[in-house]
PAKE-935751 format. One record per atom (N, C-alpha, C, O): x, y, z; residue in three letters; chain. Coordinates in steps of 0.2 Angstrom, whole numbers. Example, Ala and Ser with C-alpha at 12.3 -4.5 7.8 and 13.67 -1.06 7.14 Angstrom:
<pts>
> X Y Z r c
> 66 -28 39 ALA A
> 62 -22 39 ALA A
> 66 -16 39 ALA A
> 71 -17 42 ALA A
> 64 -11 35 SER A
> 68 -5 36 SER A
> 64 0 39 SER A
> 67 6 40 SER A
</pts>
This chain:
<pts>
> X Y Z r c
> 143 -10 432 UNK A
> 142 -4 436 UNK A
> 136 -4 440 UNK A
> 131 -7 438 UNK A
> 135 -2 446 UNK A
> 130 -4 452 UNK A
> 124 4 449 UNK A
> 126 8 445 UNK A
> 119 5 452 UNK A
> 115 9 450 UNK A
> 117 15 455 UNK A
> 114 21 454 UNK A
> 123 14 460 UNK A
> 123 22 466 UNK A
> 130 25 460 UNK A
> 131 31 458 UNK A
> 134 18 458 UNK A
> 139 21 453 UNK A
> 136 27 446 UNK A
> 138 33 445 UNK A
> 132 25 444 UNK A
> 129 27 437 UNK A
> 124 36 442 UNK A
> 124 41 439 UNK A
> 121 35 448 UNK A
> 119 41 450 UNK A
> 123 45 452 UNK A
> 122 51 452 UNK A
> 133 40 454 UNK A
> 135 47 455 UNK A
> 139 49 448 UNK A
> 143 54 449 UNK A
> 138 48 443 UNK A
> 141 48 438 UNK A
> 135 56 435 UNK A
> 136 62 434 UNK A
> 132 52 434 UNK A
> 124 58 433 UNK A
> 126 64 436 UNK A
> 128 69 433 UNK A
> 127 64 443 UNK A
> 129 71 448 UNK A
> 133 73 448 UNK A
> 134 77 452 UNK A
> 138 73 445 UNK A
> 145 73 443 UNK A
> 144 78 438 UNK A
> 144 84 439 UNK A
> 142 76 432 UNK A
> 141 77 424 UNK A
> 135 84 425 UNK A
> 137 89 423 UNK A
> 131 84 428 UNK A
> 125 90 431 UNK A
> 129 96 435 UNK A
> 128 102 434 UNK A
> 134 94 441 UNK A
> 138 99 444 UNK A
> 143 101 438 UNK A
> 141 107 436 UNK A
> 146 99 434 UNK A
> 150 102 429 UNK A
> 145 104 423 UNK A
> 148 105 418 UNK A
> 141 104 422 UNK A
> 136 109 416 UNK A
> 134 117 421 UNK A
> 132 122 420 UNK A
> 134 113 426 UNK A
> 132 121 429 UNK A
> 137 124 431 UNK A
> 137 130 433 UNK A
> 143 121 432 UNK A
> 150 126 434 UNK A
> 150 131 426 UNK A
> 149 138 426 UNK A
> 150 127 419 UNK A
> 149 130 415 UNK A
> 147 134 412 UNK A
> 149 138 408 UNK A
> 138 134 414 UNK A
> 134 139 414 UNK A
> 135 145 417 UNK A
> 135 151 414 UNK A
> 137 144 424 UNK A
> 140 149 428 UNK A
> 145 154 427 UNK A
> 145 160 429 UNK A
> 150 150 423 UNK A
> 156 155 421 UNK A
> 154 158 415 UNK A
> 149 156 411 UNK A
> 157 165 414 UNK A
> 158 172 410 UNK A
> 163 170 406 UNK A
> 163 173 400 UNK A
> 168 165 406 UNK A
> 174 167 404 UNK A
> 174 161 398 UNK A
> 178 156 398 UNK A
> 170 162 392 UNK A
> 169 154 389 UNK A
> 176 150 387 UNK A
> 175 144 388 UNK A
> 182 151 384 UNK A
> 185 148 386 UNK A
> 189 143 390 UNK A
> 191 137 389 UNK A
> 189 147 396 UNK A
> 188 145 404 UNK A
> 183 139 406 UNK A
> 186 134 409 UNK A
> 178 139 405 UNK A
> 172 135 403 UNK A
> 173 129 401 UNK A
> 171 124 404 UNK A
> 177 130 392 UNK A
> 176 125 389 UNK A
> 182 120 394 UNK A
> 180 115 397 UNK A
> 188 122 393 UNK A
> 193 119 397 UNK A
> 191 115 402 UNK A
> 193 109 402 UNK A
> 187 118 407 UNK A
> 186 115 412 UNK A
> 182 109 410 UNK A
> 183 104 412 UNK A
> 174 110 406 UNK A
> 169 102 404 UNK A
> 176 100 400 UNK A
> 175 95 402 UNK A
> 181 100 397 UNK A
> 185 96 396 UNK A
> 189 91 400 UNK A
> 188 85 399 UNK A
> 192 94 403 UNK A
> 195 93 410 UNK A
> 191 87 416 UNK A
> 194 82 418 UNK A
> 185 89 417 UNK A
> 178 88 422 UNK A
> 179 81 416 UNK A
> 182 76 419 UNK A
> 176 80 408 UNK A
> 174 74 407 UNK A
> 182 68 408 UNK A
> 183 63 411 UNK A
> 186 72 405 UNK A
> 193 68 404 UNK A
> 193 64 412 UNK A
> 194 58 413 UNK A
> 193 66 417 UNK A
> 195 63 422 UNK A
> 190 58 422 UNK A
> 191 53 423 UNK A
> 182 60 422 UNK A
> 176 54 423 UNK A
> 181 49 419 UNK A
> 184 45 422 UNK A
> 180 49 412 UNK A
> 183 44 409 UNK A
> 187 41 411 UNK A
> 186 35 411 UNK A
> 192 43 414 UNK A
> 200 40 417 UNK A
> 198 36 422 UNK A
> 202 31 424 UNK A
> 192 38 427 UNK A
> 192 36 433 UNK A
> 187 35 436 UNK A
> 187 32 441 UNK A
> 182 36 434 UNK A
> 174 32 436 UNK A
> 174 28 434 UNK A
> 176 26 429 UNK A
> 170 23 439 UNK A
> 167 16 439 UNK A
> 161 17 431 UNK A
> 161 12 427 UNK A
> 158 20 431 UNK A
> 155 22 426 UNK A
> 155 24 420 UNK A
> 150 25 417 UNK A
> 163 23 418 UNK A
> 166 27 411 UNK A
> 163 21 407 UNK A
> 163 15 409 UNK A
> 161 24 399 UNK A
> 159 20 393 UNK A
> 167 16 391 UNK A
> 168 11 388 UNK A
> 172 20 393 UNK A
> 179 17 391 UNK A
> 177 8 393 UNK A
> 175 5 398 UNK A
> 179 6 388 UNK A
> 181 -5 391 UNK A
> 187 -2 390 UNK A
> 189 3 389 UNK A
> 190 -10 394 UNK A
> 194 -10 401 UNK A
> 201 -9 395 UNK A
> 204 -4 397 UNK A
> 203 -12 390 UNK A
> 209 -10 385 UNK A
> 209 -2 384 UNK A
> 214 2 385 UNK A
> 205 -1 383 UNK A
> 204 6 379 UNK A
> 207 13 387 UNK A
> 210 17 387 UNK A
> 202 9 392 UNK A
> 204 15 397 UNK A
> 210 14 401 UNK A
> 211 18 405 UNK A
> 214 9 399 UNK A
> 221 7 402 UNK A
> 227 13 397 UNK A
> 232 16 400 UNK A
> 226 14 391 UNK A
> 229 17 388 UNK A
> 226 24 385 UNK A
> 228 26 380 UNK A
> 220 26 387 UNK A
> 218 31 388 UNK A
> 222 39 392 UNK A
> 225 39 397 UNK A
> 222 44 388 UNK A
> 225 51 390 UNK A
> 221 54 387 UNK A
> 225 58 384 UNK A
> 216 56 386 UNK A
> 211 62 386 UNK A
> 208 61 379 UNK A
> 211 58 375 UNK A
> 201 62 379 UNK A
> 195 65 374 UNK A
> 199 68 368 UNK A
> 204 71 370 UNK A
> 198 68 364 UNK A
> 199 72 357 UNK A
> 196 77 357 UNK A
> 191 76 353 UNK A
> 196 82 360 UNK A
> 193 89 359 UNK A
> 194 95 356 UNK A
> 199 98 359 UNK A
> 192 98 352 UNK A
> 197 103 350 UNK A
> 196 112 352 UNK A
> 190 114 353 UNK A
> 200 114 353 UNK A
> 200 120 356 UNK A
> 194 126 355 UNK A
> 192 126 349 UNK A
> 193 130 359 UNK A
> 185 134 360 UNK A
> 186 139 354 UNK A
> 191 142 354 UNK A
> 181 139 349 UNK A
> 181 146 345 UNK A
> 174 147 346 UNK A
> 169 143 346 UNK A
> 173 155 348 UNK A
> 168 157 350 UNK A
> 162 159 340 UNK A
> 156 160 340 UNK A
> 166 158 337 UNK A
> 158 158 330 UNK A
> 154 152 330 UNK A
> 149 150 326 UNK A
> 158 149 335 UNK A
> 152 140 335 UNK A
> 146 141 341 UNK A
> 141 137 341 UNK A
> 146 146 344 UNK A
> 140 149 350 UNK A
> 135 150 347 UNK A
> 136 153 342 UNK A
> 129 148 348 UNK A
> 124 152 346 UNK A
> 117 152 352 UNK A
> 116 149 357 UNK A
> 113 155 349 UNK A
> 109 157 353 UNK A
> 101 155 349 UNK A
> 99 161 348 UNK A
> 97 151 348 UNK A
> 92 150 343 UNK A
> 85 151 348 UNK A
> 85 152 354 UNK A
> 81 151 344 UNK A
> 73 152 345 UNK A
> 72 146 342 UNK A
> 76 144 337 UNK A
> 65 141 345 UNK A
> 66 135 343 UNK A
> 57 136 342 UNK A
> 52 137 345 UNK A
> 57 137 336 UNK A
> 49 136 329 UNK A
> 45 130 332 UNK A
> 47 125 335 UNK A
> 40 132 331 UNK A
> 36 126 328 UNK A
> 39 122 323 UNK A
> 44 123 319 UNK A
> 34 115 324 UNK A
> 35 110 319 UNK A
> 30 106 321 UNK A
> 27 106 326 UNK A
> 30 102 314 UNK A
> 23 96 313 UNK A
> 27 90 318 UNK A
> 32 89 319 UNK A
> 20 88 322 UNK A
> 25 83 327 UNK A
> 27 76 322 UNK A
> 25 75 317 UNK A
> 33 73 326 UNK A
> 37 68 324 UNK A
> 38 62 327 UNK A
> 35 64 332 UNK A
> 39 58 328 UNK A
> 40 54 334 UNK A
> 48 49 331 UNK A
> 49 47 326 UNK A
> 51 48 337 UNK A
> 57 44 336 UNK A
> 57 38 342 UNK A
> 56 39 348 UNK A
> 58 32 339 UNK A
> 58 26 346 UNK A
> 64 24 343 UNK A
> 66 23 337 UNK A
> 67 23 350 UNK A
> 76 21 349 UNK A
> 75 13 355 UNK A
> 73 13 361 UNK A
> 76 8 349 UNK A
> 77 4 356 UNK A
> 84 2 359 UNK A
> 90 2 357 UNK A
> 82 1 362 UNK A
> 89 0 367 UNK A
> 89 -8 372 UNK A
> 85 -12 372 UNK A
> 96 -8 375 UNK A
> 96 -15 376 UNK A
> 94 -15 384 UNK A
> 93 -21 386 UNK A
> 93 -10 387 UNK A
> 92 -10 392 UNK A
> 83 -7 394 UNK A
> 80 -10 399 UNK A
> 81 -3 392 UNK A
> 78 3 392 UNK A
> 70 2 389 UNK A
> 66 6 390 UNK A
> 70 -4 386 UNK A
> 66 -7 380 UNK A
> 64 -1 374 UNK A
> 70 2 373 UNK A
> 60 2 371 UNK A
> 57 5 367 UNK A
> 58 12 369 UNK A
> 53 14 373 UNK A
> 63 18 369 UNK A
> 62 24 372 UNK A
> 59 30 367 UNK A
> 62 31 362 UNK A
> 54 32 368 UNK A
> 51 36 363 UNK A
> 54 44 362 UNK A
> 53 47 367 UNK A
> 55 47 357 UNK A
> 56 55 358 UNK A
> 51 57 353 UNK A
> 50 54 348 UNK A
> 49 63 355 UNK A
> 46 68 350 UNK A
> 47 73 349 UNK A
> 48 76 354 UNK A
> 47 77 344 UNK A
> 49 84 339 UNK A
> 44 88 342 UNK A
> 38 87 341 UNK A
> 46 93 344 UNK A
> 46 100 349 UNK A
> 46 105 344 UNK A
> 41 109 343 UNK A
> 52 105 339 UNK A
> 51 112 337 UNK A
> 57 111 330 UNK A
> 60 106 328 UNK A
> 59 115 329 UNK A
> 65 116 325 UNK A
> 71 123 327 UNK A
> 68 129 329 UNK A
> 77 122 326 UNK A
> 82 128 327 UNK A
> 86 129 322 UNK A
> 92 128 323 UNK A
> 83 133 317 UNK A
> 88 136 311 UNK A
> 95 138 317 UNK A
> 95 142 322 UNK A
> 101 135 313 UNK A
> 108 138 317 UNK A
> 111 142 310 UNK A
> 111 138 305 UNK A
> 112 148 311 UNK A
> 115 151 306 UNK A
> 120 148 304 UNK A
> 124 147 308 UNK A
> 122 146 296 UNK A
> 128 143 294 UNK A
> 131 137 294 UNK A
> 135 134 292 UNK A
> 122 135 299 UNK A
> 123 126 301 UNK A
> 117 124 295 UNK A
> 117 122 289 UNK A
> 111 125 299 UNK A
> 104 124 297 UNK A
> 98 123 301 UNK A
> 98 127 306 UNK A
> 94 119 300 UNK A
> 89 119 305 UNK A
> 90 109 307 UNK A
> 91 104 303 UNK A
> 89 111 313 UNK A
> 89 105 320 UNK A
> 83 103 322 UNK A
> 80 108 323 UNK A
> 79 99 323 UNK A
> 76 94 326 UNK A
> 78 94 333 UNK A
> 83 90 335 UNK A
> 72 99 338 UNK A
> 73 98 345 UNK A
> 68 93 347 UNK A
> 61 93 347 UNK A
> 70 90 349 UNK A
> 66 82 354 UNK A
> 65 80 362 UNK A
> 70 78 366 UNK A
> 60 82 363 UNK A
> 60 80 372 UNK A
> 58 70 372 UNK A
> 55 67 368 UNK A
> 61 69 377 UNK A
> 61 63 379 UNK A
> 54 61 381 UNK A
> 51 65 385 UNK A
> 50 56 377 UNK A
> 40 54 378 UNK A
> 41 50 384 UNK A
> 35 49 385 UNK A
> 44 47 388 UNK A
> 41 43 393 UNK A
> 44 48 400 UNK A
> 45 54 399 UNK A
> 45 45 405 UNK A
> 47 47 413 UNK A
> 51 52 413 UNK A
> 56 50 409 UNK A
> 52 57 414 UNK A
> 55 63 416 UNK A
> 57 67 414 UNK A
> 61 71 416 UNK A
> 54 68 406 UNK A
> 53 72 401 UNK A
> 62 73 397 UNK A
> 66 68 396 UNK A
> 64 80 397 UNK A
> 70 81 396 UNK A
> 70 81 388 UNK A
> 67 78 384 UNK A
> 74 88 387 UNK A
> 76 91 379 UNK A
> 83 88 376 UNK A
> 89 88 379 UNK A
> 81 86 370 UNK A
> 87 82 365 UNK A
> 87 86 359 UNK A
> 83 87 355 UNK A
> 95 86 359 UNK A
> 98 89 351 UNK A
> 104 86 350 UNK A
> 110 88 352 UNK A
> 102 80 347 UNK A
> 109 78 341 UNK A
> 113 83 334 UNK A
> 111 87 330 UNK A
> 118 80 335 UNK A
> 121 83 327 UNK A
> 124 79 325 UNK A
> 127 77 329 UNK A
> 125 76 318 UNK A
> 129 73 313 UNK A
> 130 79 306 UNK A
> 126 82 302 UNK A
> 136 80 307 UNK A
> 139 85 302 UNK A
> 145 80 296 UNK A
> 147 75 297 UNK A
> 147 84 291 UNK A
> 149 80 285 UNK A
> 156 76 287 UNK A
> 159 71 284 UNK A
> 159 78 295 UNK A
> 165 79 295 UNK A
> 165 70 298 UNK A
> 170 67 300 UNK A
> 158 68 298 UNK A
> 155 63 302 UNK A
> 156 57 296 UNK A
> 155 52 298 UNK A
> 157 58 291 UNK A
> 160 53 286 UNK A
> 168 53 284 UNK A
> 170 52 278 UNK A
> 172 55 288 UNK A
> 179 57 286 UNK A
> 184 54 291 UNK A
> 182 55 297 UNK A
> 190 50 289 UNK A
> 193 46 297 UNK A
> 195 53 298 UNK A
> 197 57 293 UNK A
> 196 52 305 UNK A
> 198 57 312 UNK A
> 194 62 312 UNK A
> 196 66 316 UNK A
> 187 63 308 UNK A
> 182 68 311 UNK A
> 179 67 317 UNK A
> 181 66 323 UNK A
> 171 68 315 UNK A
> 167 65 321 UNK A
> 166 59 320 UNK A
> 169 55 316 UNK A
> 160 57 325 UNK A
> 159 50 326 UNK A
> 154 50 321 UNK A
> 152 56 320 UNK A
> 152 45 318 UNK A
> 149 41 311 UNK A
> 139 42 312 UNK A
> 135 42 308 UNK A
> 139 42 320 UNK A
> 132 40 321 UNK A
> 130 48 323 UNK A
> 125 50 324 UNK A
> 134 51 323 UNK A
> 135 60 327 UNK A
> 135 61 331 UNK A
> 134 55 334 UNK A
> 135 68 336 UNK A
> 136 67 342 UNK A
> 131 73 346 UNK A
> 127 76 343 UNK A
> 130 73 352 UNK A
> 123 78 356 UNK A
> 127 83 357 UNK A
> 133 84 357 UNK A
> 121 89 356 UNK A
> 123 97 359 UNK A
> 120 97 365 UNK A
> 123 98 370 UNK A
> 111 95 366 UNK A
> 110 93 374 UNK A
> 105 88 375 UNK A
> 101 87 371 UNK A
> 105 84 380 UNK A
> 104 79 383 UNK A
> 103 82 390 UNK A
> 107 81 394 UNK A
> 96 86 391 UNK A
> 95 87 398 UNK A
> 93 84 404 UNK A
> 91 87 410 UNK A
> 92 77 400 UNK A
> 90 72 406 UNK A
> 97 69 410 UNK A
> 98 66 415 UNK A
> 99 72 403 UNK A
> 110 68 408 UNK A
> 112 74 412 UNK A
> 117 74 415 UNK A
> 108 79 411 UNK A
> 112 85 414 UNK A
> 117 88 408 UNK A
> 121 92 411 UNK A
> 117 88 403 UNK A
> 122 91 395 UNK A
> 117 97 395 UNK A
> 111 95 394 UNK A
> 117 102 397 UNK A
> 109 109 397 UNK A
> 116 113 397 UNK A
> 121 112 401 UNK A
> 116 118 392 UNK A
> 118 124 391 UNK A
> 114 131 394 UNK A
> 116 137 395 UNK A
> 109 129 394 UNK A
> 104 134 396 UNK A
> 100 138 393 UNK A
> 102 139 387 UNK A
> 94 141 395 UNK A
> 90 144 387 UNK A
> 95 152 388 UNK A
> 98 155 391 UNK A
> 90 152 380 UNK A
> 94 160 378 UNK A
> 88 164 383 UNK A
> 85 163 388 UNK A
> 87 171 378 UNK A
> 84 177 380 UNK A
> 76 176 380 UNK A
> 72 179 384 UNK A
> 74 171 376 UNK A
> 67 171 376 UNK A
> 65 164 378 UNK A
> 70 160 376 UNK A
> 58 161 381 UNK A
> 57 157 383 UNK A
> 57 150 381 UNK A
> 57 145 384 UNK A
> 57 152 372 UNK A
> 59 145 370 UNK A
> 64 144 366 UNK A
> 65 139 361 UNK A
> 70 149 369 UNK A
> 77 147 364 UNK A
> 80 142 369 UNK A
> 77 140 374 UNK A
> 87 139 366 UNK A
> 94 136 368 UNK A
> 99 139 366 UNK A
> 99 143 361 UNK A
> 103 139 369 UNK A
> 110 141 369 UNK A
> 112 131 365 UNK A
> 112 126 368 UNK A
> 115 132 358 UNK A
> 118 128 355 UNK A
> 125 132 353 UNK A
> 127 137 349 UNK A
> 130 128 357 UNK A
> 138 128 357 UNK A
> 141 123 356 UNK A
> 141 118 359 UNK A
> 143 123 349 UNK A
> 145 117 346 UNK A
> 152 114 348 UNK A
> 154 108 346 UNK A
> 154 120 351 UNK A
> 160 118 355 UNK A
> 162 112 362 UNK A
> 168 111 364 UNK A
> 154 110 364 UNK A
> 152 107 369 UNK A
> 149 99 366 UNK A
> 147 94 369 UNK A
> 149 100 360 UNK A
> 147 92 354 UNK A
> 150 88 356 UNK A
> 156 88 355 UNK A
> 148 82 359 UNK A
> 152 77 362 UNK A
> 149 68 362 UNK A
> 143 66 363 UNK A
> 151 65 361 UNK A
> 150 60 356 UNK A
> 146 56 364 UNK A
> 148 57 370 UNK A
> 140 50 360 UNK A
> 137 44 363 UNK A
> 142 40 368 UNK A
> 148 41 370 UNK A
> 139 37 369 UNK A
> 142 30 376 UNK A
> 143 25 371 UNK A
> 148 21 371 UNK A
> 138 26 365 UNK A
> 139 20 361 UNK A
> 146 21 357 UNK A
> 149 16 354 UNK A
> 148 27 357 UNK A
> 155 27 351 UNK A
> 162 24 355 UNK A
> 167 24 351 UNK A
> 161 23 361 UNK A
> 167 17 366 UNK A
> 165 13 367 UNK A
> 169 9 369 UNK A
> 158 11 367 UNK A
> 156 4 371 UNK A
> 151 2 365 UNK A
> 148 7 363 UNK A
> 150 -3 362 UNK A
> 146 -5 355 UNK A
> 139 -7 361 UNK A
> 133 -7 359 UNK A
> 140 -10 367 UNK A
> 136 -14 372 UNK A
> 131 -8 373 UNK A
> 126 -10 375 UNK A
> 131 -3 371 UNK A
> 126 3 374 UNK A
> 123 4 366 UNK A
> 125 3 361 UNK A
> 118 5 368 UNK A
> 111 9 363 UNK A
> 110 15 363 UNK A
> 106 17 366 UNK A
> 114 19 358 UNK A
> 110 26 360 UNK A
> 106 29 353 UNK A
> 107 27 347 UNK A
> 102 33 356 UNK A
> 98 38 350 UNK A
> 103 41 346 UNK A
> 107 45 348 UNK A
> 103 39 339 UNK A
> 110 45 335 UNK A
> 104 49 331 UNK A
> 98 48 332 UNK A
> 108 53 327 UNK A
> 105 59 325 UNK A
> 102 55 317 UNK A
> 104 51 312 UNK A
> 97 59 319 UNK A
> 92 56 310 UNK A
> 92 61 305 UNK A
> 96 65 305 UNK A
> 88 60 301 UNK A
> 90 66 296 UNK A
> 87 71 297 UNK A
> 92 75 296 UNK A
> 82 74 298 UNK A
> 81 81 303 UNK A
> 89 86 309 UNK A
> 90 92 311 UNK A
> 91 81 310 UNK A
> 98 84 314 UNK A
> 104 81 309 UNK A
> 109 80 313 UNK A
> 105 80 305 UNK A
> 111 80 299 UNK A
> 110 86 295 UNK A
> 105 89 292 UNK A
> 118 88 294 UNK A
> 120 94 292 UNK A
> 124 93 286 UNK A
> 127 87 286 UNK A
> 125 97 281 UNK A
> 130 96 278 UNK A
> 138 100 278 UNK A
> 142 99 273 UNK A
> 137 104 283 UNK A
> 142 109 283 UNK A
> 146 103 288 UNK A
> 143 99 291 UNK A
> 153 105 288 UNK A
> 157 103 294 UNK A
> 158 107 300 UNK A
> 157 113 300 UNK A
> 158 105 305 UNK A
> 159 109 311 UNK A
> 165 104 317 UNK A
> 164 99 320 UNK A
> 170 109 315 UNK A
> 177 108 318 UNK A
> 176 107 324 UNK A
> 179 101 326 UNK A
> 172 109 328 UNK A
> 175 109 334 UNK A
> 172 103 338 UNK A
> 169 98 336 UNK A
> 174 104 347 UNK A
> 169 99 350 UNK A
> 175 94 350 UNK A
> 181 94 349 UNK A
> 171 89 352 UNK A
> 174 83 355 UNK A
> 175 76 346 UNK A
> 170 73 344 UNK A
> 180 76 344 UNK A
> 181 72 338 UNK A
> 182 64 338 UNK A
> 181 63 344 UNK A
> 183 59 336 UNK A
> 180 53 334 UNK A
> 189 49 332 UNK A
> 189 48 326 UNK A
> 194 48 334 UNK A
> 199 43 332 UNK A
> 196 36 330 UNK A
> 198 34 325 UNK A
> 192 33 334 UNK A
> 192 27 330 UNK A
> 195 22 336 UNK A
> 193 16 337 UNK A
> 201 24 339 UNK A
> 203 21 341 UNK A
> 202 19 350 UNK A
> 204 13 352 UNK A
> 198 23 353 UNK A
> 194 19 359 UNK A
> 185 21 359 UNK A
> 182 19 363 UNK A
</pts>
């Protein structure tokens, strides 16, 4: 993939987080970032799909919106942490520990902004259903990534997130073994299951 491919891919993926933000109707919403990713994958120069997998490709394992997966947290203090993910591309990428986000019913998350160029807020999740065939994917999957444009948006106060786990959506690494991503460490491992979101076949 050339690097104007990968930019429009970015801009793509950023115009549909803000369609979603924009919409009232969550539901409506979620269908549609479903819809918005399924075609990326199907049809961009860009897609993590290899070339077997996106030939017989028909849509994301996604499961349908329930609104008790919404939430809306305040993100605490926390003693700083640091995480370096190397990667094959990227060399050494550093993140560090911002804060923490008690989710009711879930637990407390490890929020991390990106330590080098262009800063940007990260929340992994690996949840139990992440050890089970056909749940999630094994390494877990992001709530936001808002250096890729994955931003939900903040709550009511200056330092929450809107975490919608219905929006959980698996690495590049979980179709292409070729990519390198940040998975979720034990600060964002949970032990409760959480249905919803984008699920793990195995099979692309």
């Amino acid at each position: 993939m050339t690097a104007f491919e990968v930019a429009d891919w970015r801009r793509r993926v950023f115009a549909l987080y803000a369609e979603v933000r924009a919409s009232t109707d969550l539901p409506a919403a979620h269908d549609l970032w479903r819809r918005g990713r399924d075609e990326l994958f199907a049809q961009h120069p860009s897609t993590p799909l290899l070339p077997d997998d996106r030939a017989e490709f028909t849509g994301l394992p996604v499961r349908p919106y329930d609104p008790d997966w919404r939430f809306t947290v305040e993100v605490i203090d926390a003693d700083p942490k640091r995480m370096d993910v190397e990667t094959g591309t990227d060399g050494i990428v550093p993140f560090e520990r911002i804060g923490i986000a008690d989710v009711p019913g879930v637990g407390p998350l490890d929020v991390w902004k990106l330590g080098s160029y262009g800063g940007g807020i990260f929340v992994p999740i690996k949840d139990a259903l992440s050890r089970v065939p056909g749940g999630t994917y094994g390494g877990g999957r992001y709530l936001i990534d808002t250096i890729k444009g994955a931003d939900l948006g903040q709550g009511a106060g200056p330092n929450s997130l809107v975490l919608d786990f219905n929006f959980a959506y698996n690495p590049s690494c979980a179709y292409d073994p070729e990519w390198a991503c940040p998975l979720a460490q034990a600060g964002n491992t949970v032990a409760v299951e959480i249905p919803v979101g984008e699920r793990y076949s195995g099979s692309y």
